[in-house]
Structure formats: structure tokens, C-alpha cells
C-alpha positions in Angstrom: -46.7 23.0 14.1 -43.5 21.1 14.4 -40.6 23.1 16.6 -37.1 21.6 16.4 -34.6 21.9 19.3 -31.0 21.2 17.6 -28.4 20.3 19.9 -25.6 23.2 19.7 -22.4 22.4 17.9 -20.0 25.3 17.9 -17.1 24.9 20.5 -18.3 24.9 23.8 -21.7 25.7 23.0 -24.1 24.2 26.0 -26.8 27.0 26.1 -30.0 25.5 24.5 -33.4 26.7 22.5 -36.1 25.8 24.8 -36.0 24.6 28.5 -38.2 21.1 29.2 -40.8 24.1 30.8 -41.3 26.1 27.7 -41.7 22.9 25.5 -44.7 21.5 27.7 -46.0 25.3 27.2 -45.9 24.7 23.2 -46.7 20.5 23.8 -49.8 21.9 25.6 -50.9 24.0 23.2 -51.3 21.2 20.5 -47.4 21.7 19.1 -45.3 18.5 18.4 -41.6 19.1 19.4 -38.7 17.6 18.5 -35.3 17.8 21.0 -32.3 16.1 20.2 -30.8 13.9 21.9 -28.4 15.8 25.1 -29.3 19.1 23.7 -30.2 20.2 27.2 -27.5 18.1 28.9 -24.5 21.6 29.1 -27.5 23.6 30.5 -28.4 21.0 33.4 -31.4 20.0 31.5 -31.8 15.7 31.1 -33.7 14.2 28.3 -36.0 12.8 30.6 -37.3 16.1 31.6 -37.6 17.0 28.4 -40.0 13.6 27.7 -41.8 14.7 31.3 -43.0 18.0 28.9 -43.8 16.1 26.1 -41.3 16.0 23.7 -40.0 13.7 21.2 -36.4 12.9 21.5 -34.3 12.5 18.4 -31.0 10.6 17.8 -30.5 12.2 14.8 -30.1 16.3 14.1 -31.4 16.5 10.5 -34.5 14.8 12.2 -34.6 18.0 14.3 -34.4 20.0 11.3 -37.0 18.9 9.9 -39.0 20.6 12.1 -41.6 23.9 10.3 -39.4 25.7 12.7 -36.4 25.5 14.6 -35.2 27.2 17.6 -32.0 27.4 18.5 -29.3 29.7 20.6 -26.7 30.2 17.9 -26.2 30.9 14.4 -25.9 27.1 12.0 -22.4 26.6 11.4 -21.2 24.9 7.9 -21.9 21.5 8.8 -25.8 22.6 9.7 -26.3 24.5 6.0 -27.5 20.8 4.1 -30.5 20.7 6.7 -32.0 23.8 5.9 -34.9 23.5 3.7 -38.0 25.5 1.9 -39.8 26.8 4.3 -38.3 26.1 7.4 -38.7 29.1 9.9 -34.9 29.7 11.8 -35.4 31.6 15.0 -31.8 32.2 16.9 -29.0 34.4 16.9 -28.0 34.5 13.7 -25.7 38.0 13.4 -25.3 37.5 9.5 -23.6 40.8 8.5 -19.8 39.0 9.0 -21.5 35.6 7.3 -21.9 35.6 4.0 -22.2 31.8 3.5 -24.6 31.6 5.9 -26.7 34.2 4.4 -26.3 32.9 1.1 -27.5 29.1 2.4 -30.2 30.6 4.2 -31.5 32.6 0.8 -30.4 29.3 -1.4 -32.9 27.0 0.7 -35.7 29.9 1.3 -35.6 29.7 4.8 -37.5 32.6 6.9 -34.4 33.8 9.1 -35.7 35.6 12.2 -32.6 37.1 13.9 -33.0 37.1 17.9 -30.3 40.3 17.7 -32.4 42.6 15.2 -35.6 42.7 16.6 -36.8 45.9 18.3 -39.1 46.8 20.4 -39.6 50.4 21.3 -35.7 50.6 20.8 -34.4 48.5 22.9 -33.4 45.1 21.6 -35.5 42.7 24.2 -33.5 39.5 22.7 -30.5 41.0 23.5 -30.3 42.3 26.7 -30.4 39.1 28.9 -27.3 38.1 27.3 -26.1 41.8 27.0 -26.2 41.7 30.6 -24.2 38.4 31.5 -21.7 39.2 28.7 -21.0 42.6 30.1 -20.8 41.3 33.7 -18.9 38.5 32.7 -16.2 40.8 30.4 -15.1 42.2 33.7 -14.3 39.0 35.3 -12.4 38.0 32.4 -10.5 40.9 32.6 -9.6 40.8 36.0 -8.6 36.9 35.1 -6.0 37.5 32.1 -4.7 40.4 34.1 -3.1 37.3 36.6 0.8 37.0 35.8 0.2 33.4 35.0 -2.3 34.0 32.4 -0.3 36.5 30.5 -1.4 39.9 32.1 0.3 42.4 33.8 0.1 40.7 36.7 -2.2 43.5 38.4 -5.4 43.2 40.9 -8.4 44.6 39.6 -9.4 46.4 42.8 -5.3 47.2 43.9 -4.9 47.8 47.4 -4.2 50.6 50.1 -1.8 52.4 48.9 -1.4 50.6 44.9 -3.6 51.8 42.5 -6.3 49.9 41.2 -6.6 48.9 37.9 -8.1 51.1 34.9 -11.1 49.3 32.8 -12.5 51.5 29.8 -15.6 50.8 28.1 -16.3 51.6 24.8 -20.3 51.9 24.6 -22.7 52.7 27.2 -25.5 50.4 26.2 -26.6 47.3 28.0 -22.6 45.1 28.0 -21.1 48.8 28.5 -23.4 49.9 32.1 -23.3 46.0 33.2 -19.7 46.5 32.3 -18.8 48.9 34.0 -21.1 48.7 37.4 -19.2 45.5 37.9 -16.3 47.0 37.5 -16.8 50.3 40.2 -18.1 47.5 42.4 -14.7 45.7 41.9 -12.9 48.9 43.1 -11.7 49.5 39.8 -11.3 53.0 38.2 -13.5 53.2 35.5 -14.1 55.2 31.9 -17.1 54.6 29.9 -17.5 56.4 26.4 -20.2 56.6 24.2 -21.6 59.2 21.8 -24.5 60.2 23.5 -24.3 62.6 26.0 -27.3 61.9 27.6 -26.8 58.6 27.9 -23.4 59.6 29.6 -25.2 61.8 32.1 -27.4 58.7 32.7 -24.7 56.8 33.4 -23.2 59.1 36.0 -26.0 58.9 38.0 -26.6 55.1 37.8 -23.2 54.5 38.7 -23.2 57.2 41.6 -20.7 59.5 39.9 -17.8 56.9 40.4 -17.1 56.8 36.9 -15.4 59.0 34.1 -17.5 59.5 31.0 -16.3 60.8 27.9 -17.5 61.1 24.3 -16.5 58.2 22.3 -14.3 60.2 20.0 -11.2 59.3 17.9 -9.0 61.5 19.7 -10.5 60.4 23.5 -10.4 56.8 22.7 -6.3 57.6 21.5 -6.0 58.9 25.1 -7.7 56.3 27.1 -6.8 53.5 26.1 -3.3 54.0 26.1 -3.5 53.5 30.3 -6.0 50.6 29.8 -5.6 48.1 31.7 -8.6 46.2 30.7 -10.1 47.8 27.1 -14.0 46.3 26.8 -15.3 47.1 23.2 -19.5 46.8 23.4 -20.6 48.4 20.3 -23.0 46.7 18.4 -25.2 48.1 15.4 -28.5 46.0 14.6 -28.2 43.9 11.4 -24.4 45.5 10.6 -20.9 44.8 11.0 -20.0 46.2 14.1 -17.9 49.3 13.6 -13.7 49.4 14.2 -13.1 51.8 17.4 -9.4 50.9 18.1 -7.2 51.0 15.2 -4.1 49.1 15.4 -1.9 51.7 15.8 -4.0 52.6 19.4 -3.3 49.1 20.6 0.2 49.4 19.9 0.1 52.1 22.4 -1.6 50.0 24.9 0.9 48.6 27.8 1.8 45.2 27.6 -0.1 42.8 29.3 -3.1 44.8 28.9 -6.4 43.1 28.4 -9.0 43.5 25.1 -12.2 42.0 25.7 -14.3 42.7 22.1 -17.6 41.2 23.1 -18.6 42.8 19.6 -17.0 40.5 18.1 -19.9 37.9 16.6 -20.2 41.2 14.9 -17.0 41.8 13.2 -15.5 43.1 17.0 -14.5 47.0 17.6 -10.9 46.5 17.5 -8.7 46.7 14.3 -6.7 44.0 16.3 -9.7 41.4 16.3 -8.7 39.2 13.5 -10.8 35.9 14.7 -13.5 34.9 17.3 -11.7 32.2 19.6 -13.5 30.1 21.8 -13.9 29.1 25.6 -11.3 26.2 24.9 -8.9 28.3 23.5 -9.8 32.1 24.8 -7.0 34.6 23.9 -4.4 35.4 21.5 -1.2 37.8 21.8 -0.9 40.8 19.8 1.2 43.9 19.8 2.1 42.0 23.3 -1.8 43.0 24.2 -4.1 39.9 25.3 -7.2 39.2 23.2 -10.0 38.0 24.0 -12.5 37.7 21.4 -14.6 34.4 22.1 -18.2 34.9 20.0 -20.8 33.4 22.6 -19.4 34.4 26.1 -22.7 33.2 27.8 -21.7 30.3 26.7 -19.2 29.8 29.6 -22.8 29.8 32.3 -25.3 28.1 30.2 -28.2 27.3 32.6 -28.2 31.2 33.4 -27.9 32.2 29.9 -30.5 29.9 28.8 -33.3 30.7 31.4 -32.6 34.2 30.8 -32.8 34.2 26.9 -35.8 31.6 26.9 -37.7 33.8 29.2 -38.0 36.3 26.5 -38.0 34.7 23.4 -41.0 32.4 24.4 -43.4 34.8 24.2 -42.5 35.6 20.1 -41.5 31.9 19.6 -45.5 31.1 20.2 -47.0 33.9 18.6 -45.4 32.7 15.2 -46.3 29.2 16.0 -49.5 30.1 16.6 -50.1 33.0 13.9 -47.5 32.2 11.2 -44.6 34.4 10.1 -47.1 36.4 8.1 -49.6 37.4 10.5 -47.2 37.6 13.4 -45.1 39.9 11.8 -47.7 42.1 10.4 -49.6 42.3 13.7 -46.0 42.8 15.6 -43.7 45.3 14.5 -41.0 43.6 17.2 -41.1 39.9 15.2 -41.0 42.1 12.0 -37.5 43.4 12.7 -36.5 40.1 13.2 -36.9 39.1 9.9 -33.5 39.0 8.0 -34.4 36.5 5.0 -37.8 35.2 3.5 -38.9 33.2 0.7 -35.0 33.5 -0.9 -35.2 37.5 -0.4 -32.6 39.3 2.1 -35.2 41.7 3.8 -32.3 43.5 6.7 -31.0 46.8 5.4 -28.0 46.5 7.6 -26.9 42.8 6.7 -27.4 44.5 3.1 -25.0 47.0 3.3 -22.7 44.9 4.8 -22.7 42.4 2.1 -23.2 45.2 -0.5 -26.6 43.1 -1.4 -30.2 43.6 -2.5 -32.7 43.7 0.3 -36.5 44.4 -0.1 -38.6 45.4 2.6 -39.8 42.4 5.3 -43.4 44.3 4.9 -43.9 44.8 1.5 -43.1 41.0 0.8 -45.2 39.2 4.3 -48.4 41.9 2.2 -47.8 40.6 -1.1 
């Protein structure tokens, strides 16, 4: 087969699909792959490394595109749509619930979408959590940045001092972003509250954290009270294949203080806040709003792409050969993980979630890969 490593193009993109290691994996299994030219260069990763493994370099991206498959980190903006074509297999990020375009280009040119972000496996969302982790971690650091004076916060220390309080961070989910989230926090010295809906998963994370945490239930009425002494507010809450639901009306912001910080990491996913009315980027973070700073940039990874991409490459290699080596077809049908993946085949919408979302037709990933 013929793999495809596109350079990335949205703003301050420099994560990439496949490090020079994995391609000589797929070279020395009898693959031909293409890179483009300084895809690797933001992730410390020279074209020369990548000819070492065995690939192809490629001045040109619709060269790259050409590929049977491409594998990338980020869903195809605009300017990517006149590359697809029949039959190509897209394996990246490609949250489509928000995108209608994209969907819509992807089911125009029958390209096999397999989303990084919906598959499963025993469920937990292996694709995911590298990059649940560093966003998580990395929300917390944000935070403690844009509460600095000069960057329009409240001019408070995350961790306070003798005799000050320290700072209050709420988290609004207790998955993977919310426990990375707040552990950073508590070991940042700064009072924490984590809410989720699951109690369990609350008791669970009262005894990871050592009890130095608040939980509550992620309720209307606890969120109202919380978030009015936020400090820094961290939305996390992210539903396979769907828009990601609205937490914080705008009227709960208002109440916020000002200076306070939103970090809506959910926000490739249409963002938990009411208040998130655009993804920014690295270049341009944060916007003002009910004198509340928010931050709502779509791939913060992004911002430490060599981590980001050995972390994310060290788990998607594994499916990325299996369909090289299978096909779609068999590979889905003999893993229920790649199967979730798949959000469009053959011109069909096959994810439930992006459906609803889009108020489309979807058929059933299975039914079609047994036709």
C-alpha cells in the first residue's frame, strides 16, 4: 500500500502522522510511503531521517494525497477537501460532529474516514488518551499563565502563599483531561473541585488524588455554585462522535470574577461553555468575554509537538498496520476497536453521534464493511 504523511497546515500545527521510526516499520514491511516535504521539521524530525527509514519525500501535498491512505494528526481544513479522492482511507483526528463541510467533502469524494477520537476499545478511547493527558496537564499551566496580571488575569498565583489563599481550579469531567487536570493542579498547591456525573468515578478520584480534592456531581445547580469562585474553570467533557455538550451557560460566566480563566479543551468539539463562540489558536490564544479570559485553542498538544507526536504515534501504529495490511474491510470486521473508528465509507455516514449532530442518515459501519 501507499501511506501519505501530509505536512499539517492549521495554525501552529507541528505535531506529525508518523515518526521516521514507524515509517521504516511500514517501509520494511513492503509499504511505499510518501512524506512531505518538512512535515516532521515542528516535531524535531528532519527529512533526512525520514529518507534514513525509507521514505519518499514529496514537494508537493496533493502528491501526498495520493497516497491509498493517509495519516495525519488533524482534521483536513478547506484548502485540503480537492485532494480527497475515491477510495482514499483518512486516518486522523477528524471530530466531525461541529464540521459539516468536512463531512460532506469526505461523503462527496467516498473517502473511508476513520476517526482517531471514536474508536473504542473496552471503553476507553486508546487514541485519545495520550493527548487527553498532555491537554489536561497542560490546561493547568495555561491557567496558572493567563491568571499573570500582564496577561489579563487576576493577577493571582496558582499555589498562593503562607498566609494568601491559593487559587481555586474547577474541573468539569473526571475523565482522562479532568484527573490529569486536576492532579497537576493539587500538585501546584491549588484548591481543587472536580465534577462529574459518576459517582464512582468521583470516589475514584478521591482516592487517586489522596483526598486533596472536592468532588461533586456535575449538576446544574453545583456547577451555578462553583464556578462563580473559579479562578481557573477547565471544561473536559467530550462525547464520542457528538458535539460536546454546553455546561456553562452564559449567564454562569457572567457570575464568574473578572480576570478569571476558561480553559474549554472540548472545544474541537463544539466546547462546554455557552461562552465558546470560536476555537483560537496558539498564535492568538484567548479572547475577553463578560471580562472572563478564554481560552479555547482546538489542538493544545500542539504547543509540545515532539511529545505529542511520540505519544499519539505510539498508539495509533499498531491500527495504522493492521489496515495496511488487512484492508478496511477485514480489519474492521476482525477488530471491533478500528470499527468504531469508522465515521464515513464508500459516500455513507456510518457514526450515530456525528448523525445526530448533523441531523443526517447514518447506516451501520458493519452492516455495510458485510455487504
Amino acid at each position: 500500500m501507499i501511506i501519505g504523511i501530509p505536512k499539517e497546515i492549521k495554525p501552529n500545527e507541528d505535531r506529525v502522522g508518523m515518526t521516521p521510526g514507524n515509517v521504516q516499520t511500514l517501509v520494511d514491511a513492503g509499504n511505499t510511503v510518501y512524506v512531505e516535504k518538512h512535515a516532521g521539521d515542528g516535531s524535531g524530525f528532519t527529512d533526512e531521517e525520514y529518507i534514513e527509514a525509507g521514505a519518499e519525500i514529496k514537494d508537493d501535498a496533493k502528491d501526498v494525497w495520493a497516497a491509498d491512505m493517509v495519516i495525519k494528526v488533524k482534521e483536513p481544513l478547506p484548502e485540503e477537501y480537492d485532494y480527497f479522492h475515491d477510495g482514499l482511507i483518512l486516518f486522523a483526528y477528524l471530530h466531525l460532529a461541529p464540521e459539516v463541510k468536512l463531512t460532506q467533502a469526505l461523503l462527496d469524494k467516498g473517502v473511508t474516514g476513520i476517526a482517531y477520537e471514536t474508536m473504542v476499545e473496552n471503553g476507553a478511547l486508546p487514541l485519545l488518551i495520550p493527548m487527553s493527558e498532555v491537554a489536561g496537564r497542560m490546561a493547568v499551566q495555561i491557567g496558572a499563565h493567563f491568571l499573570e496580571k500582564q496577561n489579563g488575569g487576576r493577577g493571582i498565583l496558582l499555589d498562593g502563599l503562607p498566609g494568601v489563599s491559593s487559587a481555586h481550579v474547577v474541573v468539569i469531567g473526571g475523565g482522562i483531561v479532568g484527573y490529569n487536570a486536576a492532579r497537576l493542579s493539587v500538585g501546584m498547591g491549588a484548591k481543587v473541585t472536580i465534577l462529574d456525573i459518576n459517582p464512582q468515578r468521583l470516589a475514584e478520584l478521591e482516592d487517586l488524588l489522596g483526598g486533596q480534592v472536592e468532588t461533586l456531581m456535575s449538576t446544574e445547580e453545583n456547577i451555578a455554585k462553583v464556578i462563580q469562585d473559579a479562578d481557573v474553570a477547565i471544561g473536559s467533557v467530550l462525547i464520542p462522535g457528538r458535539r460536546a455538550p454546553i455546561l456553562v451557560t452564559e449567564e454562569m460566566v457572567k457570575t464568574m470574577k473578572e480576570g478569571s480563566v476558561i480553559v474549554d479543551i472540548a472545544v474541537d468539539q463544539g466546547g462546554n461553555f455557552e461562552t465558546t463562540t470560536h476555537a483560537t489558536t496558539h498564535k492568538d490564544p484567548v479572547y475577553i468575554k463578560h471580562g472572563v479570559v478564554h481560552y479555547t485553542v482546538a489542538n493544545i498538544p500542539g504547543a509540545v509537538p515532539r511529545t505529542a507526536t511520540l505519544g499519539l504515534t505510539n498508539v495509533t501504529l499498531r491500527y495504522a498496520q493492521e489496515i495496511i495490511n488487512k484492508g478496511v474491510k477485514e480489519a474492521a470486521l476482525g477488530n471491533s476497536t478500528i470499527l468504531t473508528g469508522i465515521n464515513t465509507y464508500k459516500g455513507i455516514l456510518t457514526q450515530e453521534g456525528v448523525a445526530e449532530s448533523q441531523d443526517r442518515e447514518y447506516q451501520e459501519a458493519k452492516e455495510l464493511l458485510k455487504d
